[in-house]
C-alpha positions, 0 to 999 in steps of 0.5 A, spaced: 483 469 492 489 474 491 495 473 494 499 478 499 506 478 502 510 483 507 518 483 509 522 487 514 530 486 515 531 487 523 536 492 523 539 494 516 536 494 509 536 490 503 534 489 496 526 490 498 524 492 490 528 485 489 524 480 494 517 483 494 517 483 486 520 474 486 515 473 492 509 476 488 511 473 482 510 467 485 503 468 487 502 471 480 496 464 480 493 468 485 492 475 483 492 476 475 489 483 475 494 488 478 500 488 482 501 493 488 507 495 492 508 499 499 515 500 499 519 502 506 526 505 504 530 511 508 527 518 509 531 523 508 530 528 513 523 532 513 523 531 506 515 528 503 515 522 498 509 523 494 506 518 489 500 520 485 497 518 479 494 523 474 489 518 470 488 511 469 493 505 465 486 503 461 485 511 459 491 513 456 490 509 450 484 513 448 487 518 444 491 524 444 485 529 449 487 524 456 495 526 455 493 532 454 488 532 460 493 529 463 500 534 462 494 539 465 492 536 472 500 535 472 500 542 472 494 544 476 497 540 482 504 543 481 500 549 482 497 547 488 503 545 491 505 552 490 499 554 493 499 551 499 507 553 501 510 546 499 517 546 495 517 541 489 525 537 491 525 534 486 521 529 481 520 523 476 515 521 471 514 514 473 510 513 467 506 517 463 501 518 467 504 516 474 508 521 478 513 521 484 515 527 487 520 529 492 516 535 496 518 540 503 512 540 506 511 542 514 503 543 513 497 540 513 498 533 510 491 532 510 489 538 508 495 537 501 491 531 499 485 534 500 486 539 495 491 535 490 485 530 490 480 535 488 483 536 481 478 531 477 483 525 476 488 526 480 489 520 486 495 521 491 498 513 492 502 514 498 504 520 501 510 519 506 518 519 508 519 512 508 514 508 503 513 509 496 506 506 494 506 503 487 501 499 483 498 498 476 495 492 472 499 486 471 504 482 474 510 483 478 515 482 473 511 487 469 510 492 474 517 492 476 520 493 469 515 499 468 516 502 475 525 500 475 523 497 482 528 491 482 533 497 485 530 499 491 533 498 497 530 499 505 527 496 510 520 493 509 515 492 504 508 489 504 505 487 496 499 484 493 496 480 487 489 481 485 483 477 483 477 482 481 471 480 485 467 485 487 471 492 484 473 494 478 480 492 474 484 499 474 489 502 478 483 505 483 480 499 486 488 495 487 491 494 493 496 496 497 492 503 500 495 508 504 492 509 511 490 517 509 491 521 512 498 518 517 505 518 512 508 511 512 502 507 513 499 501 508 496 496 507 494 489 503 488 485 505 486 477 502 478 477 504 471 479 504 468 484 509 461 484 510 460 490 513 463 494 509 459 499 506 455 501 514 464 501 517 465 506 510 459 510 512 461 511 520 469 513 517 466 518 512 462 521 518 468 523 522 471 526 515 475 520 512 475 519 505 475 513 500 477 513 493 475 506 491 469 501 492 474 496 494 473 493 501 480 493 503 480 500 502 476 500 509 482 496 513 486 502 512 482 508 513 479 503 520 486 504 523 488 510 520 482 513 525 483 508 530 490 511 531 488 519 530 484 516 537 491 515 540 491 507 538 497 503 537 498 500 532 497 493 534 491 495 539 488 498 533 489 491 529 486 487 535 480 491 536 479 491 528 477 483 530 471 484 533 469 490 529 470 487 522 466 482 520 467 477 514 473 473 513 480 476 512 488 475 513 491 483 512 497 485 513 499 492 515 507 496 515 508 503 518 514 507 519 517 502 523 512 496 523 511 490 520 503 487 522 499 481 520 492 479 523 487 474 522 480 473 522 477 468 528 475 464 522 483 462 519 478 461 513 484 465 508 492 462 509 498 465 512 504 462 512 510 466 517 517 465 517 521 469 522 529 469 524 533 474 529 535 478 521 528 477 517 521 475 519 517 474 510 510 472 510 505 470 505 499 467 502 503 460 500 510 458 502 513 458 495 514 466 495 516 466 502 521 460 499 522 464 492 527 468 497 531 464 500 537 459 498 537 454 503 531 449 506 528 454 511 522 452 517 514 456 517 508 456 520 501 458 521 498 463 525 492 461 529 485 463 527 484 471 531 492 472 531 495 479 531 502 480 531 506 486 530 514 486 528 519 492 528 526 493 524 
């Protein structure tokens, strides 16, 4: 089931936090389980946006020990930072368990992630200068008011709503997933790939890293490679066509880039609006719709169809 959805203002900003928390809260009958956010707002000069979580939502209600495990791998990461020659800009306690910080950063970014995810624990979301990757268990309206996202101003955003099938309900295995190790990349999925376990296989070798068990993981890590190779984007979306198999509708954002793709099957729905100002897209028509004021014309995109806007 699920239900993904993506937007990107052409030439200016607006209240993303707002229109990707009504499109998702109309498909909440899609997803109950979680709800997950990858939000493009302004990059302020090199400055890296870094969003991590140090423990599970489910966790922290087992006693008084995990927020003391928590408030230490804190610490161990903000030593880490330290180690590696980052300046902590500024930061936020999210929740008590999720983090986003403000870092001044010109090294290794994957070498930073390596070494913060190496602390039992600890997982970075997002690592950007734009996006902002925020996702928890419940529904839009819930993980909004826990996040304070209704204010967030930018560019684009892409989010999801969740029904568990094959992973677990908890933070990890919720979607959006950042495409480790690029800076502003993410992406959603509404599908299943059967060839998931012999493509994570193949990633692995090459020295990917996957923190779920979630096939959509895979998405992410496969573009990511194809455009470390020198891919652009919507090529790496083309070739993961042929190259994934299963049934899927996926919709991916970059620094400046809104993509969708669709399997040759067009088993799972997509619904597009696009004018000279907005493109939104969704699972269903109503959260496209949840946005606007006035009557408005969709479409579907054809079965095999890749399609890449830019802000």
């Amino acid at each position: 089931m699920c239900g993904i959805a993506g937007l990107i203002h052409r030439g200016k900003t607006g209240e993303i936090g707002k229109e990707m928390t009504a499109m998702l809260q109309s498909l909440k009958h899609r997803g109950p389980d979680s709800t997950g956010y990858a939000l493009y707002g302004s990059p302020k000069g090199n400055a890296l946006i870094m969003r991590f979580k140090a423990a599970e939502q489910e966790e922290m209600k087992h006693g008084f020990h995990i927020h003391d495990q928590v408030k230490e791998r804190k610490v161990e990461v903000e030593k880490r930072l330290k180690e590696l020659g980052a300046t902590i800009v500024s930061e936020e306690d999210a929740t008590e368990y999720a983090y986003r910080y403000v870092i001044d950063f010109g090294g290794d970014k994957r070498k930073l992630a390596n070494y913060i995810e190496d602390i039992e624990g600890v997982e970075i979301l997002s690592l950007g200068y734009g996006l902002e990757l925020i996702k928890d268990l419940g529904d839009a309206a819930t993980v909004t008011d826990q996040y304070h996202l209704k204010g967030f101003k930018g560019s684009h955003a892409i989010g999801h709503t969740r029904m568990a099938t094959e992973s677990d309900v908890d933070i990890r295995s919720a979607h959006p997933y950042w495409a480790y190790p690029f800076a502003d990349v993410s992406v959603v999925h509404n599908g299943q790939l059967t060839n998931y376990w012999g493509g994570r296989r193949a990633l692995e070798r090459k020295g990917h890293r996957f923190m779920s068990n979630c096939d959509s993981e895979l998405i992410a890590v496969y573009l990511a490679d194809k455009m470390q190779q020198g891919a652009e984007l919507k090529d790496a979306m083309t070739d993961s066509i042929d190259e994934l198999d299963g049934v899927f509708t996926y919709v991916v954002a970059t620094a400046d880039s809104l993509g969708m793709a669709k399997d040759v099957m067009a088993a799972k729905p997509m619904v597009l609006y696009e004018s000279d100002d907005l493109v939104a897209l969704a699972s269903e028509e109503v959260a496209i719709r949840s946005i606007f004021p006035k009557e408005i014309d969709t479409f579907d995109p054809y079965e095999g169809e890749v399609r890449v806007w830019k802000r």
